[in-house]
VEXBALUM-523216 format. One record per atom (N, C-alpha, C): residue number from 1; residue in one letter; atom name; z negated, x negated, y negated. Coordinates in pm, 1 decimal, padded with zeros to 6 digits. Each point is the difference from the previous one (the first is absolute). Last residue first. Example, Ala and Ser with C-alpha at 12.3 -4.5 7.8 and 13.67 -1.06 7.14 Angstrom:
REM VEXBALUM-523216
+-----+-----+------+----------+----------+----------+
|   n | res | atom |       c3 |       c1 |       c2 |
+-----+-----+------+----------+----------+----------+
|   2 |   S |    N | -00708.0 | -01285.0 |  00225.0 |
|   2 |   S |   CA | -00006.0 | -00082.0 | -00119.0 |
|   2 |   S |    C | -00073.0 |  00077.0 | -00109.0 |
|   1 |   A |    N |  00007.0 | -00029.0 |  00572.0 |
|   1 |   A |   CA |  00000.0 |  00089.0 | -00119.0 |
|   1 |   A |    C |  00000.0 | -00090.0 | -00120.0 |
+-----+-----+------+----------+----------+----------+
END
This chain:
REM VEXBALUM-523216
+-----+-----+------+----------+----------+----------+
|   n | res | atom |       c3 |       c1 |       c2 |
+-----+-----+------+----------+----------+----------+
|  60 |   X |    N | -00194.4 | -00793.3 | -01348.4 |
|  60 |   X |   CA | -00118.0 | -00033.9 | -00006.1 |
|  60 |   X |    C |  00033.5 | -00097.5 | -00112.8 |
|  59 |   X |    N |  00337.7 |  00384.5 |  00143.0 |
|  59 |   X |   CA | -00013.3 | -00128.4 |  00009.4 |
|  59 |   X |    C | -00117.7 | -00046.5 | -00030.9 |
|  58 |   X |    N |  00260.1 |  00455.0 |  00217.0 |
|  58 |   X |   CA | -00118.3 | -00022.0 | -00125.8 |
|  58 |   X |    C | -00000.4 | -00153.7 |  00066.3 |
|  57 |   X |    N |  00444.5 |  00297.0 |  00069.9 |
|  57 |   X |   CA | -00107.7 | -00104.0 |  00077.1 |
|  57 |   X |    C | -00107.4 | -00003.7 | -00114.8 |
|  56 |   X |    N |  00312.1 |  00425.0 | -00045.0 |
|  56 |   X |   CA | -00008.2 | -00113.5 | -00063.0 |
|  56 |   X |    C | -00109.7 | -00074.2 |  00047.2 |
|  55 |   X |    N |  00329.8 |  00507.6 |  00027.5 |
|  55 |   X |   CA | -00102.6 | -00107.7 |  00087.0 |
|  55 |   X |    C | -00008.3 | -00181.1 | -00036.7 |
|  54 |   X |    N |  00175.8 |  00561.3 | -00128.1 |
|  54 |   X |   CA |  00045.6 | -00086.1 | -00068.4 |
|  54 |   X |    C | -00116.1 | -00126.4 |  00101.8 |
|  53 |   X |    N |  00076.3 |  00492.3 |  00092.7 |
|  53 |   X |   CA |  00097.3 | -00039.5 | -00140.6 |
|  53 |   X |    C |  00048.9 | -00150.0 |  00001.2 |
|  52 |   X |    N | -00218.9 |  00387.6 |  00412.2 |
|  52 |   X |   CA | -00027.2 | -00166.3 | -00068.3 |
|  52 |   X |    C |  00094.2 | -00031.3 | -00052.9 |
|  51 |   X |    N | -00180.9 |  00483.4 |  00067.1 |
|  51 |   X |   CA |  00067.6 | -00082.0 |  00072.3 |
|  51 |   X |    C | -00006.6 | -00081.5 | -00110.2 |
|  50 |   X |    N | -00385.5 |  00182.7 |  00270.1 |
|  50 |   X |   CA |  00084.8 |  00016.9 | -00134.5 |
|  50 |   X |    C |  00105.0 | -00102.5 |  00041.2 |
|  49 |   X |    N | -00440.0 |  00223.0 |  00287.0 |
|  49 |   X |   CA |  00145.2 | -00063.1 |  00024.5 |
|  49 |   X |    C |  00036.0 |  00011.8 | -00141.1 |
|  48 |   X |    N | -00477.4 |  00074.1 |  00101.1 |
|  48 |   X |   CA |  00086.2 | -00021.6 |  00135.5 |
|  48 |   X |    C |  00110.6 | -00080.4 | -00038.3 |
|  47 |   X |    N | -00366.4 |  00164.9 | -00333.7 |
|  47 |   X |   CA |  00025.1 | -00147.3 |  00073.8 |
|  47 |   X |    C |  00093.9 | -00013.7 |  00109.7 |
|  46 |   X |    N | -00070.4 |  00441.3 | -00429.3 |
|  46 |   X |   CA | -00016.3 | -00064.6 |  00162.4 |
|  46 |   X |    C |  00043.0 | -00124.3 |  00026.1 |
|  45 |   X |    N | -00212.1 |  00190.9 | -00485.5 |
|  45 |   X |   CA |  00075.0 | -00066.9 |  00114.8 |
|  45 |   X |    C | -00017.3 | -00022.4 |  00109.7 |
|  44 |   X |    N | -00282.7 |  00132.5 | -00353.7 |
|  44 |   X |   CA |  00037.2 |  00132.3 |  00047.2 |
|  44 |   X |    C |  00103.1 | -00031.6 |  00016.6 |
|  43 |   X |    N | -00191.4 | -00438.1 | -00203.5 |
|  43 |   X |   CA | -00085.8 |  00132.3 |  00040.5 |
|  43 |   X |    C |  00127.9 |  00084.6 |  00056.1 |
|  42 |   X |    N |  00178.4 | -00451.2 |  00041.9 |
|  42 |   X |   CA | -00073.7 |  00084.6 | -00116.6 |
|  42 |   X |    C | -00029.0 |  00112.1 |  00026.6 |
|  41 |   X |    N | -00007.7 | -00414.3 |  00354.1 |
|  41 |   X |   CA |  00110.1 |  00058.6 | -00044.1 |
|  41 |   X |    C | -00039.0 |  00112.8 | -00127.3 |
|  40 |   X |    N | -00263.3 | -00368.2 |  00208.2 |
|  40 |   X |   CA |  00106.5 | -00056.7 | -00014.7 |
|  40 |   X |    C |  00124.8 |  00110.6 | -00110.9 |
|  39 |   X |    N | -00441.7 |  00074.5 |  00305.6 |
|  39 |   X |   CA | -00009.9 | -00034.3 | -00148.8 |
|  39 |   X |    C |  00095.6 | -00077.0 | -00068.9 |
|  38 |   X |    N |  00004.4 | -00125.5 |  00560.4 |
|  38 |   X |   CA | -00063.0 |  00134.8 | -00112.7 |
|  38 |   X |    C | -00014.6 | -00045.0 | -00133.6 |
|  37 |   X |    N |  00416.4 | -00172.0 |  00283.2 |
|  37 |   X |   CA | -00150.4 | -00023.6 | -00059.1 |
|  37 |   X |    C | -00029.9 |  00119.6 | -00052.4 |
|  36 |   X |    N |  00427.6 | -00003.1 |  00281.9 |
|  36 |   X |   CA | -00021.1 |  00026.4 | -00172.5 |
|  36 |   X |    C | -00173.5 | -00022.6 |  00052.5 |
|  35 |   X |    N |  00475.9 | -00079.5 |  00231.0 |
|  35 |   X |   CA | -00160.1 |  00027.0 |  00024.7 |
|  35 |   X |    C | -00082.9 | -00020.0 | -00084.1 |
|  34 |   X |    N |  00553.8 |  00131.8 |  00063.5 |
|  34 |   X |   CA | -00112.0 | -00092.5 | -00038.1 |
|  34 |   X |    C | -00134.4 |  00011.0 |  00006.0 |
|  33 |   X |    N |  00565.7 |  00113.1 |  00101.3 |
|  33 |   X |   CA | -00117.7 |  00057.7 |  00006.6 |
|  33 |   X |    C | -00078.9 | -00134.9 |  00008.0 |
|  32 |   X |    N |  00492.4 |  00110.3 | -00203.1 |
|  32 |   X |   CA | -00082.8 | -00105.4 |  00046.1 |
|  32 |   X |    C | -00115.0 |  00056.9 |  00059.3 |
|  31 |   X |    N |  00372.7 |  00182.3 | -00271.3 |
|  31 |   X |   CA | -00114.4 |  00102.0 |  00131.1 |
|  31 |   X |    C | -00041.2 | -00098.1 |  00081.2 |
|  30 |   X |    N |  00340.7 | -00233.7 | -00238.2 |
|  30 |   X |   CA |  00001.5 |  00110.0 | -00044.3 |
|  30 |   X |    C | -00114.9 |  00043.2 |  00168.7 |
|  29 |   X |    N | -00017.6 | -00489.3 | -00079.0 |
|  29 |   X |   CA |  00162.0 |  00093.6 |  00041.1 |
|  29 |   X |    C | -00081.2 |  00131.8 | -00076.1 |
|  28 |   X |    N | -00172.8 | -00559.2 |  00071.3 |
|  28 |   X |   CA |  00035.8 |  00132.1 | -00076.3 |
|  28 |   X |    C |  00089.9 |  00080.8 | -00040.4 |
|  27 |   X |    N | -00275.3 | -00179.0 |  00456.4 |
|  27 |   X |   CA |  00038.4 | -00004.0 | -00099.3 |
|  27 |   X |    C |  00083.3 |  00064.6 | -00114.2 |
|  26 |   X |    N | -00482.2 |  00095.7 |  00318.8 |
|  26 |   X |   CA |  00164.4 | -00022.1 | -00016.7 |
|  26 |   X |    C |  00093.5 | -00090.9 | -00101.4 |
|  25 |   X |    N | -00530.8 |  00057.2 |  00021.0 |
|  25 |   X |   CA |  00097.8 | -00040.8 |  00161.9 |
|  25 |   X |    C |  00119.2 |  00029.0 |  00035.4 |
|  24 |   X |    N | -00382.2 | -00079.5 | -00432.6 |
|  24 |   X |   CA |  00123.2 |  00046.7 |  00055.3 |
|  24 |   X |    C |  00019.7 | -00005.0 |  00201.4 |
|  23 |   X |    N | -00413.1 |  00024.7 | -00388.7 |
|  23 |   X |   CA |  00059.2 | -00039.6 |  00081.1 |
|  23 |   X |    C |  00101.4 |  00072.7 |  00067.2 |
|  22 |   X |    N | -00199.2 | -00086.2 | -00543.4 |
|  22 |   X |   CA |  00032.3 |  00068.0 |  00120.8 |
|  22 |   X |    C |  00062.0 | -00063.7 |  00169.9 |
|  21 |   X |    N | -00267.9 | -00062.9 | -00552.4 |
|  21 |   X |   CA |  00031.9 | -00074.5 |  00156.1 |
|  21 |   X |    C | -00000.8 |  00117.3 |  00056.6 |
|  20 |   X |    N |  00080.0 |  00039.9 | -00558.0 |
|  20 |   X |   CA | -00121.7 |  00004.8 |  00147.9 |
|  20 |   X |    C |  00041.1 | -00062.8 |  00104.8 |
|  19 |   X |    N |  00203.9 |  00159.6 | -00452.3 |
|  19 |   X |   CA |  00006.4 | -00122.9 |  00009.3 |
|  19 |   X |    C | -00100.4 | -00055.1 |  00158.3 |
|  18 |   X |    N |  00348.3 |  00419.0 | -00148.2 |
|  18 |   X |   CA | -00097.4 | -00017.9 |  00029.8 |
|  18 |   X |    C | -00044.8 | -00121.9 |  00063.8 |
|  17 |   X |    N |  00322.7 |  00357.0 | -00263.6 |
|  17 |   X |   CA | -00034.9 | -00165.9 |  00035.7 |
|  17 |   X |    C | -00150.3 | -00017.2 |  00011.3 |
|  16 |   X |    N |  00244.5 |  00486.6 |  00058.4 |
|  16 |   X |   CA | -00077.1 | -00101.6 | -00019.7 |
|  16 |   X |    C | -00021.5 | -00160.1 |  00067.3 |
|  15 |   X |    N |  00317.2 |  00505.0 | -00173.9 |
|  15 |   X |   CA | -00004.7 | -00116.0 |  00040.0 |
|  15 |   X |    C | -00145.8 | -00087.8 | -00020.0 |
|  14 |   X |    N |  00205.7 |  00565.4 |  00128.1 |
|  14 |   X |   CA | -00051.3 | -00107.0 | -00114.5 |
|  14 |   X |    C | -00013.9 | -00119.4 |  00070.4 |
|  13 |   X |    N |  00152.4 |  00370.1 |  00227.0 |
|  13 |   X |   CA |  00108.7 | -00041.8 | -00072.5 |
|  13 |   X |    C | -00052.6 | -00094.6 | -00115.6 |
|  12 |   X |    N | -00228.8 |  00266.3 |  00364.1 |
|  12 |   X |   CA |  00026.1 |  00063.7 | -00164.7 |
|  12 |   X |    C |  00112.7 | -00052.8 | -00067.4 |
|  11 |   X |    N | -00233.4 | -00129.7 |  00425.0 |
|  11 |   X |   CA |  00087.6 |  00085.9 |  00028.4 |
|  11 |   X |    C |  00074.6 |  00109.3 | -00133.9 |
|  10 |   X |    N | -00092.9 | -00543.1 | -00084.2 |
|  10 |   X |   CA | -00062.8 |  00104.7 |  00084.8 |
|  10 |   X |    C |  00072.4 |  00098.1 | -00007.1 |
|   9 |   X |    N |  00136.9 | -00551.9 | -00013.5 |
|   9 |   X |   CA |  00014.7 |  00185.8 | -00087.1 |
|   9 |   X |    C | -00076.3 |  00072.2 |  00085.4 |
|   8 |   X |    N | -00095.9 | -00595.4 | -00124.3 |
|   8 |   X |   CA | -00006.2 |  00137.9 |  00121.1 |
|   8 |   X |    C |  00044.8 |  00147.6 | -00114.0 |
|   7 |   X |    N | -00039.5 | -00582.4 |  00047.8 |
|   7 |   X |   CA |  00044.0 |  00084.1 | -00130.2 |
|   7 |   X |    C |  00045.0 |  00152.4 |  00089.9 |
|   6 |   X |    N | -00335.8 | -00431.2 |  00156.3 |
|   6 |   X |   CA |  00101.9 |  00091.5 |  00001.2 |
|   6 |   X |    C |  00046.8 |  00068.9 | -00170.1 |
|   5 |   X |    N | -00149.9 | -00489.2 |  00245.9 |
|   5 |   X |   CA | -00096.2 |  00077.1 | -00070.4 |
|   5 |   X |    C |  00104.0 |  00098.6 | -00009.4 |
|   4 |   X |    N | -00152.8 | -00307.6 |  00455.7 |
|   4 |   X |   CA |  00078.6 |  00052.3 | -00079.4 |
|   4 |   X |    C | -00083.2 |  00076.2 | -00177.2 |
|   3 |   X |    N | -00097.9 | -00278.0 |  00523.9 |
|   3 |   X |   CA | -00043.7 |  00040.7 | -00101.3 |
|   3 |   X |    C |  00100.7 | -00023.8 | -00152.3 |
|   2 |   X |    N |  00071.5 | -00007.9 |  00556.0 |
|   2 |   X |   CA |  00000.8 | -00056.4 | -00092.4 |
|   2 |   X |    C | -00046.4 |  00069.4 | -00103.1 |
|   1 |   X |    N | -00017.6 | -00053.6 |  00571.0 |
|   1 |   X |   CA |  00000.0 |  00083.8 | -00119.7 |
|   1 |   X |    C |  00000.0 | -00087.1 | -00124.4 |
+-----+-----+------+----------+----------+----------+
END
């Protein structure tokens, strides 16, 4: 697994960059599915599946 930072659309069609550690286990294709850390995703969001815009390695 690699630790990613996402740029995620929810089922609304809004965009969040979202600067957080996510773990991936796909790569980055459309309806990527991801295993979203708790407290990761914004209040009165589901964590299952969004589809994946935009996928950028986080560098230390």
């Amino acid at each position: 697994m690699s630790n990613f930072a996402l740029l995620i659309e929810d089922q609304n069609g809004f965009l969040w960059e979202d600067p957080r550690v996510f773990d991936a286990f796909a790569d980055a294709k459309d309806e990527a599915k991801l295993r979203v850390r708790r407290g990761n995703v914004p209040k009165g969001y589901d964590a299952r599946i969004y589809r994946l815009s935009f996928v950028e390695e986080v560098t230390k």
